[in-house]
N, C-alpha and C positions, 0 to 999 in steps of 0.2 A: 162384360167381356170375358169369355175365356181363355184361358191359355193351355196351349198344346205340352204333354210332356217334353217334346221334343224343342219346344223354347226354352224351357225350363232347364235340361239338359246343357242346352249352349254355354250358359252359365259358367261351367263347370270350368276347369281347366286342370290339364295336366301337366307334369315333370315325370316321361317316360325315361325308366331306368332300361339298362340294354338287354340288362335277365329278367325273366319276367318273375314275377311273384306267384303266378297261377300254372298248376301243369296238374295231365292226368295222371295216377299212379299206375293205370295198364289199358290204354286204350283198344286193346282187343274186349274187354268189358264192355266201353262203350256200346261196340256194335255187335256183338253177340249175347250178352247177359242182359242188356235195359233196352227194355221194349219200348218204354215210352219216351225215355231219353229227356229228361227234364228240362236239361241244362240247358236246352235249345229256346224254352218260351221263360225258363221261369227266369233270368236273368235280365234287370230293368233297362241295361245298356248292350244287349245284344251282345255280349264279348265272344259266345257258343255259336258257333256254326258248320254245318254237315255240309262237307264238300267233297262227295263222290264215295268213300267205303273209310272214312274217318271223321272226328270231332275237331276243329282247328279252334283255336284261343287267340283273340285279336285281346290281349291283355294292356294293351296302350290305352285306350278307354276303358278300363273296369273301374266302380263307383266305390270298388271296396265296402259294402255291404253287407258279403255274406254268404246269401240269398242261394250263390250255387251249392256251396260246400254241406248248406243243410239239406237244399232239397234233393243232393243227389243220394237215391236209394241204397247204392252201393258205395256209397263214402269212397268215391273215388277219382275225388279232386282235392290236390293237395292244393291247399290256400295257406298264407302269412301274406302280411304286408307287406309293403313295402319299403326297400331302405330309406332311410330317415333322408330328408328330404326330396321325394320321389312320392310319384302316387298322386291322387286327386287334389283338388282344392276347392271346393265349393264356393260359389259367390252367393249370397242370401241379398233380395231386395230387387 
């Protein structure tokens, strides 16, 4: 039997705080300097998405990973965590 990431995922659960932890440091970068735009695939929980001539951050699911801040070529996603009790909680099993 396989299971889909997206079961996998369900799992998860959060406690969204009302500031996010995740922002761009100049979204005109976004859309004129990265051509490829990383943040959009390389991100395992979708939190990146292009809606019309900007980058938007649905930071209430973010798995806290990582994954954007390194893969973006211009270091230009400010990530920290999240206030202490806030943020992901994984269920294992």
């Amino acid at each position: 039997m396989s299971v889909k990431i997206e079961d996998k995922l369900f799992l998860d659960r959060f406690r969204v705080d009302e500031e996010s932890h995740l922002r761009l440091v100049d979204g005109s970068v976004c859309m004129e300097k990265c051509v490829d735009q990383p943040c959009l695939y390389i991100c395992p929980a979708q939190v990146y998405k292009l809606e019309k001539d900007r980058i938007s951050i649905g930071y209430e699911g973010c798995l806290e990973c990582g994954s954007c801040r390194i893969g973006c070529p211009h270091f230009n996603i400010g990530w920290r965590f999240p206030k202490g009790g806030y943020g992901v909680r994984h269920k294992f099993g």
